[in-house]
N, CA, C and O atoms as a GROMACS GRO file, in nm:
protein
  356
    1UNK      N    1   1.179  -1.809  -1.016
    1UNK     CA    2   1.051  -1.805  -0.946
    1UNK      C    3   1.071  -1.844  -0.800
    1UNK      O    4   1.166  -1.917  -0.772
    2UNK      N    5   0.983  -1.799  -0.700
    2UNK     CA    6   1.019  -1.831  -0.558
    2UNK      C    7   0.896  -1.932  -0.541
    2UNK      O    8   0.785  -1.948  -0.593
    3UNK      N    9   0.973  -1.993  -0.438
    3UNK     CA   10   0.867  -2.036  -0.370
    3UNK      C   11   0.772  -2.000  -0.297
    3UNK      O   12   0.707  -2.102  -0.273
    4UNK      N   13   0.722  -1.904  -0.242
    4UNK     CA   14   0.646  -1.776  -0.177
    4UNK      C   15   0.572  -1.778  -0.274
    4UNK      O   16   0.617  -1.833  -0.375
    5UNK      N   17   0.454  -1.728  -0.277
    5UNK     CA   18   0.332  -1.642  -0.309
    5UNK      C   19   0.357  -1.537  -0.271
    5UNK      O   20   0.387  -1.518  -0.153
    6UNK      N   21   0.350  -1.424  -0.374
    6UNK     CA   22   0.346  -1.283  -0.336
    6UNK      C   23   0.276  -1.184  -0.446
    6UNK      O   24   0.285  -1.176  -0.569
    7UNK      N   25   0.198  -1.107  -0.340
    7UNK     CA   26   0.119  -1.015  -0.448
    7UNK      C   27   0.145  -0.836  -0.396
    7UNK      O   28   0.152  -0.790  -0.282
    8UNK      N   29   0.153  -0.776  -0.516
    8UNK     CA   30   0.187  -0.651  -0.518
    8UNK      C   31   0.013  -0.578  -0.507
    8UNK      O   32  -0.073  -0.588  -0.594
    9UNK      N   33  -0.001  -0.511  -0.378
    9UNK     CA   34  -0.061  -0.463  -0.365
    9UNK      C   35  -0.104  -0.280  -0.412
    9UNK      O   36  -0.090  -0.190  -0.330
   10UNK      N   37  -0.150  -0.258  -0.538
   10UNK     CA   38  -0.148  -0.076  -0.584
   10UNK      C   39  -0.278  -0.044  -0.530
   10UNK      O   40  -0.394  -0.084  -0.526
   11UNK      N   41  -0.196   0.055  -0.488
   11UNK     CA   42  -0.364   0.193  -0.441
   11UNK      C   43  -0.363   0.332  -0.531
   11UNK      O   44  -0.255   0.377  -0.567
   12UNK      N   45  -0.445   0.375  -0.554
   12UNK     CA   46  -0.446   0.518  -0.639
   12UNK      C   47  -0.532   0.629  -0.508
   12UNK      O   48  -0.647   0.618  -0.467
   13UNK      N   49  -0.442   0.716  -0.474
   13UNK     CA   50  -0.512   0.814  -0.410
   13UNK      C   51  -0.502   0.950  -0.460
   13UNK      O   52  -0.407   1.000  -0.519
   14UNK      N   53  -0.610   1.000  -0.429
   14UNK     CA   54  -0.624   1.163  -0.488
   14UNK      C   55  -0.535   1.248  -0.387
   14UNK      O   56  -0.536   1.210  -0.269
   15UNK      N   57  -0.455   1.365  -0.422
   15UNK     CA   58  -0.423   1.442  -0.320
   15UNK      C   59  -0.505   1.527  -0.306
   15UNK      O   60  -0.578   1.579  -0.390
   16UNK      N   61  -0.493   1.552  -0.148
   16UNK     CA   62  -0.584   1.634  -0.069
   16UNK      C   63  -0.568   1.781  -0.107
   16UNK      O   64  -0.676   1.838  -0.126
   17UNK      N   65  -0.447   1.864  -0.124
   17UNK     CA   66  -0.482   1.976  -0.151
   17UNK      C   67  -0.465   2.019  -0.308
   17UNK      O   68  -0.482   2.135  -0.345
   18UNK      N   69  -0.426   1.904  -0.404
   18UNK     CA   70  -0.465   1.988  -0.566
   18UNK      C   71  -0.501   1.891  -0.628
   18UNK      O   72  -0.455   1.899  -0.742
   19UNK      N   73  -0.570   1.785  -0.611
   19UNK     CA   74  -0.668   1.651  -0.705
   19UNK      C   75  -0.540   1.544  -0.700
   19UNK      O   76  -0.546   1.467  -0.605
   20UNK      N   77  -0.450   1.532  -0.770
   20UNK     CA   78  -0.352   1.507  -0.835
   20UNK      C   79  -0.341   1.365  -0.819
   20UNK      O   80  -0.321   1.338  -0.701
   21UNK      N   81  -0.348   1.240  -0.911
   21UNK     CA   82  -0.297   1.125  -0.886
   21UNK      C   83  -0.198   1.092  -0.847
   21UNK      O   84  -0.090   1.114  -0.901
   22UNK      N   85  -0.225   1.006  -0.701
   22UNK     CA   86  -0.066   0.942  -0.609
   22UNK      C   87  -0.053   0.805  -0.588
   22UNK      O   88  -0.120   0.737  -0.510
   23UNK      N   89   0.029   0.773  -0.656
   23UNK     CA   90  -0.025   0.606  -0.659
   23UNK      C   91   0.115   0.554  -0.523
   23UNK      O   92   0.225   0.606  -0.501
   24UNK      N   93   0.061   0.462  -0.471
   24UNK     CA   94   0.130   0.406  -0.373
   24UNK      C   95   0.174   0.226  -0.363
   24UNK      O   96   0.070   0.163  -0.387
   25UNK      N   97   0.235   0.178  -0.349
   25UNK     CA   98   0.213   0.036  -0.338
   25UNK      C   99   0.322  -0.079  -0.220
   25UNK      O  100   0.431  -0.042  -0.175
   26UNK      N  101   0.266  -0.198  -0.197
   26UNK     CA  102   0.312  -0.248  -0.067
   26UNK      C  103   0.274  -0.404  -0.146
   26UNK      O  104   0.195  -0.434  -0.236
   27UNK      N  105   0.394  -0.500  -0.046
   27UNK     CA  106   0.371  -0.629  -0.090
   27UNK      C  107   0.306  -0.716   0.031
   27UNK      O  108   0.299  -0.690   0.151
   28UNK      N  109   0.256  -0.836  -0.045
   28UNK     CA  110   0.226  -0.886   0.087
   28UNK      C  111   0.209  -1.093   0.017
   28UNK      O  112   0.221  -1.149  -0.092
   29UNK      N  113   0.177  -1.138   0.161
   29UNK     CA  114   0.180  -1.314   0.081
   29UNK      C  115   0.034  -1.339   0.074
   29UNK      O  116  -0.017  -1.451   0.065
   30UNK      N  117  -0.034  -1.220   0.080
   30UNK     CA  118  -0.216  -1.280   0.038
   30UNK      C  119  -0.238  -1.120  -0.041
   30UNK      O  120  -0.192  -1.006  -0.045
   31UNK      N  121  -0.355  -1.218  -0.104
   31UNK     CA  122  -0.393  -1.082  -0.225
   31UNK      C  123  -0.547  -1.063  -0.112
   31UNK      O  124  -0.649  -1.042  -0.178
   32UNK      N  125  -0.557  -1.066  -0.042
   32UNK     CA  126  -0.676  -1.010   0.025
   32UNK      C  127  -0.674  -0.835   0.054
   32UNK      O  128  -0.598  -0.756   0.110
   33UNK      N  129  -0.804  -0.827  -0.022
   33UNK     CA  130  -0.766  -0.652  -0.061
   33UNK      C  131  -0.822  -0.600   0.112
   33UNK      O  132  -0.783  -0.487   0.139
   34UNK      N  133  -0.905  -0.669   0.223
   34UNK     CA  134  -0.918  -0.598   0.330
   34UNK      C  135  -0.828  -0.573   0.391
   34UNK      O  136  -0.821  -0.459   0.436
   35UNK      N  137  -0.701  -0.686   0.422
   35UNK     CA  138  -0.598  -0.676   0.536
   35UNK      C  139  -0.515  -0.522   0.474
   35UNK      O  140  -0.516  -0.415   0.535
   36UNK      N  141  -0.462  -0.540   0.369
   36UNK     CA  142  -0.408  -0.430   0.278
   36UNK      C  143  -0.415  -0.262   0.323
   36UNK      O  144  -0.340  -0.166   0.340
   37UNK      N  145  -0.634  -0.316   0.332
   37UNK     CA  146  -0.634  -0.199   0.306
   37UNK      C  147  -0.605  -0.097   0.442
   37UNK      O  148  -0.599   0.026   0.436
   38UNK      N  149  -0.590  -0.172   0.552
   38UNK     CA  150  -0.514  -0.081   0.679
   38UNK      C  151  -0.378  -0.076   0.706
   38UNK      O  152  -0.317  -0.072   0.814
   39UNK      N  153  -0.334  -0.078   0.571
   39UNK     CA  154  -0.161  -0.054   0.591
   39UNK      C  155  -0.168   0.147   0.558
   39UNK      O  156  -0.223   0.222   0.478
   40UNK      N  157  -0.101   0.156   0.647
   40UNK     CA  158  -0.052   0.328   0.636
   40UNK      C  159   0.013   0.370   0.497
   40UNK      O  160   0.048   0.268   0.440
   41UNK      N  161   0.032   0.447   0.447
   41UNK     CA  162   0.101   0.508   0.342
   41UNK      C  163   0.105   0.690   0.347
   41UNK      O  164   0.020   0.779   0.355
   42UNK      N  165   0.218   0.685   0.338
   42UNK     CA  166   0.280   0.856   0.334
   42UNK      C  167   0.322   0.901   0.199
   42UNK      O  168   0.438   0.889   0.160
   43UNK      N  169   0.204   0.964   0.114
   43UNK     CA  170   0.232   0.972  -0.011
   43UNK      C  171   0.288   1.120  -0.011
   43UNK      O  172   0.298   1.176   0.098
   44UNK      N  173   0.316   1.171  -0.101
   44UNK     CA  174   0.384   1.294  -0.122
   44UNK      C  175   0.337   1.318  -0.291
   44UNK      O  176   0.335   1.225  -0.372
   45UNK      N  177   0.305   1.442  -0.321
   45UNK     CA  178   0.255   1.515  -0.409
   45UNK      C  179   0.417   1.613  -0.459
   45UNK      O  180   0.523   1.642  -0.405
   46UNK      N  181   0.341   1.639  -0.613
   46UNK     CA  182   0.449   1.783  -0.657
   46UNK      C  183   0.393   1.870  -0.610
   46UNK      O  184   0.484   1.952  -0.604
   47UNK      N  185   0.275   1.936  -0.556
   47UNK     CA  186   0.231   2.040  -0.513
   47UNK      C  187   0.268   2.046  -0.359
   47UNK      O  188   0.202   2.118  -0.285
   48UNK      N  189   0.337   1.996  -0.328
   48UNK     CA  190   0.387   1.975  -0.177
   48UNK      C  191   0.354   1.931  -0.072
   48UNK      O  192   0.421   1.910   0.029
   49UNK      N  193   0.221   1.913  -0.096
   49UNK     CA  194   0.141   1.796   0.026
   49UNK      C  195   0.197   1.634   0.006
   49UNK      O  196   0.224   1.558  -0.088
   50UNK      N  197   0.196   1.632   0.205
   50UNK     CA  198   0.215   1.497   0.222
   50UNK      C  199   0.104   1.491   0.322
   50UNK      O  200   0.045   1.586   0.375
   51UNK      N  201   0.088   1.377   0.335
   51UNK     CA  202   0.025   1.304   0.454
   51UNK      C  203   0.030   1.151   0.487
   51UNK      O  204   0.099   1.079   0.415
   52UNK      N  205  -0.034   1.103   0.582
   52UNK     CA  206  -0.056   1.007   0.605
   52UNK      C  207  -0.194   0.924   0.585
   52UNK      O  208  -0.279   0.943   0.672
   53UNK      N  209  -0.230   0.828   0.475
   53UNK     CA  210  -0.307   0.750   0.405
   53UNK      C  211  -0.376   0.624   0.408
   53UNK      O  212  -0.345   0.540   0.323
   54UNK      N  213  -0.486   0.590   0.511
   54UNK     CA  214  -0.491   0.424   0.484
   54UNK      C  215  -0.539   0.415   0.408
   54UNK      O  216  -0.635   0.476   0.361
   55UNK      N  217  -0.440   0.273   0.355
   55UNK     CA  218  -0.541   0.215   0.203
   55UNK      C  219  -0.676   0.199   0.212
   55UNK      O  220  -0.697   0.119   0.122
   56UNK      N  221  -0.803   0.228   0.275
   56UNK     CA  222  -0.904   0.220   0.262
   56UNK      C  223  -0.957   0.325   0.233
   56UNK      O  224  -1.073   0.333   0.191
   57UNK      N  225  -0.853   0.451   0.256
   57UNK     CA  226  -0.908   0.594   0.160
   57UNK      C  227  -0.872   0.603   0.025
   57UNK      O  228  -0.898   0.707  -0.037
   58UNK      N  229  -0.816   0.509  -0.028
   58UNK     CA  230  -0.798   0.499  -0.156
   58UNK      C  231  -0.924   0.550  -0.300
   58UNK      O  232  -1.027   0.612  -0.273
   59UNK      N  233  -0.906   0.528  -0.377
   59UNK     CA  234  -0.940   0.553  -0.494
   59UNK      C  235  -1.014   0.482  -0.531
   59UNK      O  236  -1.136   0.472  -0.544
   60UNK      N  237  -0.845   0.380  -0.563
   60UNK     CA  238  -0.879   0.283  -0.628
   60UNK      C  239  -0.774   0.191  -0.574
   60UNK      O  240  -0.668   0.243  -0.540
   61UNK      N  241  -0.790   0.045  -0.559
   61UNK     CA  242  -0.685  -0.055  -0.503
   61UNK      C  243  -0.686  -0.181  -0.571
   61UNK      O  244  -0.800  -0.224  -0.591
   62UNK      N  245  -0.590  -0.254  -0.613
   62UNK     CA  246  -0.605  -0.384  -0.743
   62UNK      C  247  -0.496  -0.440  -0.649
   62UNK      O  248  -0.435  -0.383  -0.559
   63UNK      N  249  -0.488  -0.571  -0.697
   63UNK     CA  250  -0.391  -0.655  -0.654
   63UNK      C  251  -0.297  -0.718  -0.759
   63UNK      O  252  -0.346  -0.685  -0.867
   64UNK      N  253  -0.204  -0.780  -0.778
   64UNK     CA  254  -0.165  -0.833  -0.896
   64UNK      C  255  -0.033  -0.949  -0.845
   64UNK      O  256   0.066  -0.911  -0.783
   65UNK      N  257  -0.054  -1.072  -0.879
   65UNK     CA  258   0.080  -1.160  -0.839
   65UNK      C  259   0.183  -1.106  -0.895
   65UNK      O  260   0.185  -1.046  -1.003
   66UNK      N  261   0.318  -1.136  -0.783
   66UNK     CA  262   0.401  -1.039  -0.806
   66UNK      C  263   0.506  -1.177  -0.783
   66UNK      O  264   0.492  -1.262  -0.695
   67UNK      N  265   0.605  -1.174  -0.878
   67UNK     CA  266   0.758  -1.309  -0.875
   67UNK      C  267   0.845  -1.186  -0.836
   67UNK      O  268   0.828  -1.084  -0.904
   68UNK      N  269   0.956  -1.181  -0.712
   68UNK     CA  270   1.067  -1.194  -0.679
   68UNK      C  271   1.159  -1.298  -0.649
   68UNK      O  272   1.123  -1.406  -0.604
   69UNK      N  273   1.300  -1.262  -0.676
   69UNK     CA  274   1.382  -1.316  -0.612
   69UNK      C  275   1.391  -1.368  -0.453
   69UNK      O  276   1.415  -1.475  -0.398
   70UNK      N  277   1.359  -1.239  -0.411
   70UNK     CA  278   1.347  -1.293  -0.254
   70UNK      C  279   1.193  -1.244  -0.211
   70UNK      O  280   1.118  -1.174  -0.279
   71UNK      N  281   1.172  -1.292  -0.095
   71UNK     CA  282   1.034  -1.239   0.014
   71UNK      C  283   1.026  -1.114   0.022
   71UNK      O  284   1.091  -1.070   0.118
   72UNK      N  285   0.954  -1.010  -0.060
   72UNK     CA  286   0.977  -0.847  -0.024
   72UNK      C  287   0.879  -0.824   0.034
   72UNK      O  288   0.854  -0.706   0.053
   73UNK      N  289   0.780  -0.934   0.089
   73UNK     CA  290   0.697  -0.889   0.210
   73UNK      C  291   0.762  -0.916   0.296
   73UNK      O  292   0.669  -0.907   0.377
   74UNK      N  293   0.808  -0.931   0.331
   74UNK     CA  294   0.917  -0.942   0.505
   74UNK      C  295   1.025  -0.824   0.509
   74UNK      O  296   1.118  -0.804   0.586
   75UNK      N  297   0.980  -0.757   0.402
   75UNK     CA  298   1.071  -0.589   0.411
   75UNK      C  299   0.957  -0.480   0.426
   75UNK      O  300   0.836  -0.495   0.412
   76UNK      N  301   1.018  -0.384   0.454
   76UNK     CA  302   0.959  -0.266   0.540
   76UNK      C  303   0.837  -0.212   0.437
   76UNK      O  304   0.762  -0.130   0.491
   77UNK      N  305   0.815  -0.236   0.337
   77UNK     CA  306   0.689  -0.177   0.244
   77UNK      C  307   0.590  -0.348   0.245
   77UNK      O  308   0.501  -0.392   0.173
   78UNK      N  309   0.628  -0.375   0.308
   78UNK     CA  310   0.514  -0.488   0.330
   78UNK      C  311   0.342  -0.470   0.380
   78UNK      O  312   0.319  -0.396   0.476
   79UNK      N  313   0.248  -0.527   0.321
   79UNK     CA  314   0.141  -0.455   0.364
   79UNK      C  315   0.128  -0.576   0.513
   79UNK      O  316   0.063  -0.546   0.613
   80UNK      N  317   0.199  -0.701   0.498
   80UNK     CA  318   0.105  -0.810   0.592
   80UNK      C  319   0.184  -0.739   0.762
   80UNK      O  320   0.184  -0.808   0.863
   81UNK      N  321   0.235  -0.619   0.759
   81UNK     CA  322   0.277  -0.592   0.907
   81UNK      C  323   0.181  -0.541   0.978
   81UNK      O  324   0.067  -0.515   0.938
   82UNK      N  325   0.234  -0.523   1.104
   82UNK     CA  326   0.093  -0.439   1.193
   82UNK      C  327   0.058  -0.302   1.196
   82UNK      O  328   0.150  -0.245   1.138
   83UNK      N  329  -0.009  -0.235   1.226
   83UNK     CA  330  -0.074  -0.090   1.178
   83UNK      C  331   0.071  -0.046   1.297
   83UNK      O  332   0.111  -0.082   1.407
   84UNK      N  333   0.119   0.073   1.168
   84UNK     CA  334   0.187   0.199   1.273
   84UNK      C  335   0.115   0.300   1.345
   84UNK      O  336   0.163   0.411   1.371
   85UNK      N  337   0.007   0.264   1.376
   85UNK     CA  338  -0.046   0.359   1.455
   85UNK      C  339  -0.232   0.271   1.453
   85UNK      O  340  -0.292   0.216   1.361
   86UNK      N  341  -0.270   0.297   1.603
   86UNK     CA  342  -0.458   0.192   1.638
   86UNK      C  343  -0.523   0.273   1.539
   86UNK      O  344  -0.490   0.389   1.514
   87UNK      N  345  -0.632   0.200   1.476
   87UNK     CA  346  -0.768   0.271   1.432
   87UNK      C  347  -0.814   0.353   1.517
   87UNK      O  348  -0.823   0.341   1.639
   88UNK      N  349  -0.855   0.472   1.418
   88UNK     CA  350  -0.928   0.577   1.544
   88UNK      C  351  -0.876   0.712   1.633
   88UNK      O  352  -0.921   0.799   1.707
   89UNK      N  353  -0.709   0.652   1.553
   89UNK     CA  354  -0.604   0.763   1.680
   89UNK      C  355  -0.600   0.899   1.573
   89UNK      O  356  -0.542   1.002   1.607
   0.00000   0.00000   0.00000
């Protein structure tokens, strides 16, 4: 068990061009589902659509405590980083 708090953040998004469930997910050291929900995500479909996703277009979004070995919010699928791109652009 670590010493860290860490929660695995899941989103369920629909794809845009054939329905299709895309589930995505990011870690972070707070289960606060707002900060989360402006982390970017680039999901990819079998029907060949990709795009780019904020978790607030989601579906559906849950949180769940998550035990690692190490801090995997301080790695690149972390939700607690800063937006890759301003609101609005």
């Amino acid at each position: 068990m670590t010493d860290s708090v860490e929660f695995a953040h899941v989103f369920l998004f629909r794809c845009a061009a054939c329905g299709r469930p895309l589930a995505s997910a990011c870690a972070s050291t707070q289960s606060n589902l707002e900060l989360a929900d402006a982390h970017l995500f680039d999901p990819h479909c079998f029907c060949g659509w990709t795009g780019t996703l904020m978790g607030l277009e989601s579906v559906k979004h849950w949180v769940e405590p998550w035990e690692s070995p190490t801090l995997v919010a301080k790695e690149s699928d972390s939700c607690d980083g800063k937006l890759e791109q301003p609101l609005g652009s």
